[in-house]
N, C-alpha and C positions, 0 to 999 in steps of 0.2 A: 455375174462375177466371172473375170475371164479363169483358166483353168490350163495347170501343167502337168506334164506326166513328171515321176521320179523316181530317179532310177540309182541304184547301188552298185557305181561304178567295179567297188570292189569287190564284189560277193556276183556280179553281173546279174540281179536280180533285179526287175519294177518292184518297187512298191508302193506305188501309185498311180493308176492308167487315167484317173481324174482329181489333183489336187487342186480344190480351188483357192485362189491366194487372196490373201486379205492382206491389202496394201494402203490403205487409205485407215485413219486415226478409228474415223469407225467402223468398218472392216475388222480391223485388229481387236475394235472392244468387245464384240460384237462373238466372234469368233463361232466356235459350233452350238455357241446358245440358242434351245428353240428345237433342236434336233433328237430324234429319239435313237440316235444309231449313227454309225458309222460303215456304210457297205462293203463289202472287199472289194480292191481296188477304187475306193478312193480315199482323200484325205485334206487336209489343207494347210498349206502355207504360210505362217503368219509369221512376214516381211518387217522386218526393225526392230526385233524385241530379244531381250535374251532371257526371259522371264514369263511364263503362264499359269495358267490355273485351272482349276474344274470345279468353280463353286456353279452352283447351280444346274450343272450338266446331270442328264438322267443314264451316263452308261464309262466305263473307264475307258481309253484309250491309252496308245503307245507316244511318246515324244522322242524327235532325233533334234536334239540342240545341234545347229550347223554356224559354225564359222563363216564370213566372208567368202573364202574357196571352197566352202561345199565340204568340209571334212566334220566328220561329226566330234562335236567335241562332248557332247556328255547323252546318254539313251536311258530312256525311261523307261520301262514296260510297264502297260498296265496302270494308270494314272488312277486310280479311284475317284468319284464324284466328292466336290465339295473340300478338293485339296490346293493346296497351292505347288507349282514346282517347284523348285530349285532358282535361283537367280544364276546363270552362269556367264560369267564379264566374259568371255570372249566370245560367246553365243552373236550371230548376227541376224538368224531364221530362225525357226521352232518347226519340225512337218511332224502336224500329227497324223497318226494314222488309224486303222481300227486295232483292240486289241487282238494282242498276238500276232500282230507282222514282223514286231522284230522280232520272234522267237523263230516262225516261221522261215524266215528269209536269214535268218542269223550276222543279223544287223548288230553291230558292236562299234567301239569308240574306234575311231580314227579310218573309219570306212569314210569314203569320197560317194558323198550324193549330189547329181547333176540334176538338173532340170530339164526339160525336152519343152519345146513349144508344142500347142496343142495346138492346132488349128490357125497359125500365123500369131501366136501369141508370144511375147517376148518372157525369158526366164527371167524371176523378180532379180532383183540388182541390192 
């Protein structure tokens, strides 16, 4: 699975040195199911949704709902296992991350997160 860095244009923090993107139907279903953790610095992208969950996941994470341009439009912290998010209609991305990055990096609504290619990788679209 190819992999983005991302980055908090506004706060000029990474908070993610390897997001891997889930871009394909099962990709997306698929998501951080199977994982027991989430490592600092990294996270993953999941391309065409404005809607996630954590059934079945064994640890909570953080959500940045992203718009088309990269502006966050709605931030989670701390997702607990076995929940559903939020549905957010303008959402076009979802990057999750481990918990307590947004706390950390002080990730809030309307902060601009960019994509970086990692290794000749193109930023999801």
């Amino acid at each position: 699975m190819r992999s983005v860095r991302a980055i908090n244009c506004t706060r000029n923090v990474v908070l993610a040195e390897r997001a891997a993107v889930a871009d394909s139907f099962r990709r997306r279903g698929w998501g951080l199911l199977g994982r027991s953790s989430l490592q600092p610095g990294e996270g993953m992208v999941i391309t065409e949704t404005n809607c996630i969950h954590s059934m079945f996941m064994r640890f909570p994470f953080d959500a940045v709902y992203l718009r088309a341009d990269g502006v966050a439009c709605r931030v989670l912290a701390e997702l607990p296992p076995f929940r559903c998010g939020p549905l957010i209609w303008r959402a076009k991305h979802v990057l999750e991350l481990p918990a307590g990055t947004i706390a950390r990096t002080g990730t809030v609504l309307g902060d601009v997160i960019v994509f970086q290619p990692a290794a000749g990788v193109a930023q999801p679209r």
